[in-house]
N, C-alpha and C positions, 0 to 999 in steps of 0.2 A: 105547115103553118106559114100566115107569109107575116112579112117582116114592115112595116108600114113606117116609117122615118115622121116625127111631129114638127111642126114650124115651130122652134126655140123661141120667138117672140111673142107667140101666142100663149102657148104653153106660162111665158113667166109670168102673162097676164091669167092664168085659169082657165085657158080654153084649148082643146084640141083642136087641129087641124090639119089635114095632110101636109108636108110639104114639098115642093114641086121641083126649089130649085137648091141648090149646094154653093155656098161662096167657101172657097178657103185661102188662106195666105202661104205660098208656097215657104216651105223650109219649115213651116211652124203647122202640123199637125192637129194641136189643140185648138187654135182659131180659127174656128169653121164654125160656119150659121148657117142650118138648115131653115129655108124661106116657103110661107106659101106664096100665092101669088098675090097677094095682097101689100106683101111687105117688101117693095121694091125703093122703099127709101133709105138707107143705112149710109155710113161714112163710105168715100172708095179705099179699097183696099191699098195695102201697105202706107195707113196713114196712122198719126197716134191714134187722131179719133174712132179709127177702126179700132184699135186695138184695146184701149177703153171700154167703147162699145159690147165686143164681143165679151170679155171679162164682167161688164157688169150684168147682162143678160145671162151666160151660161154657170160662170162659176159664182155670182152674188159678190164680185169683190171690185171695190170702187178703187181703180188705180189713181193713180197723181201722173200729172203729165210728164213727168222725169221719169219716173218707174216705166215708161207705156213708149219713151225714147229710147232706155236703157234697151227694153225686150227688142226692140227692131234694131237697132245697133248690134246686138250682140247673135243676129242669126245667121 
């Protein structure tokens, strides 16, 4: 059976799509956004807005900018 990975952006809009490429933020595991190719516009990494970002997309949870300085401070 093979294992097909979905683009997280599309998916939390109700659509399937392969996705092609992997971002993640080294030391932190859970922030990782699997992309298709489509979705090459996101924050750069190790920034709050990334981290925001990835939190509101994967887990549905709206950080505050203090909360999203604290998690990258403290990796």
């Amino acid at each position: 059976m093979a294992k097909i990975t979905v683009c997280d952006i599309c998916l939390d809009n109700d659509v399937l799509k392969e996705a092609k490429h992997r971002i993640s933020l080294r030391g932190m595991r859970g922030l990782r956004l699997d992309l298709c190719n489509e979705h090459k516009n996101i924050p750069p990494k190790n920034t709050v807005e990334y981290v925001r970002f990835v939190y509101k997309v994967c887990l549905k949870i709206n950080l505050t900018k203090e909360q999203a300085e604290r998690m990258l401070k403290s990796r």
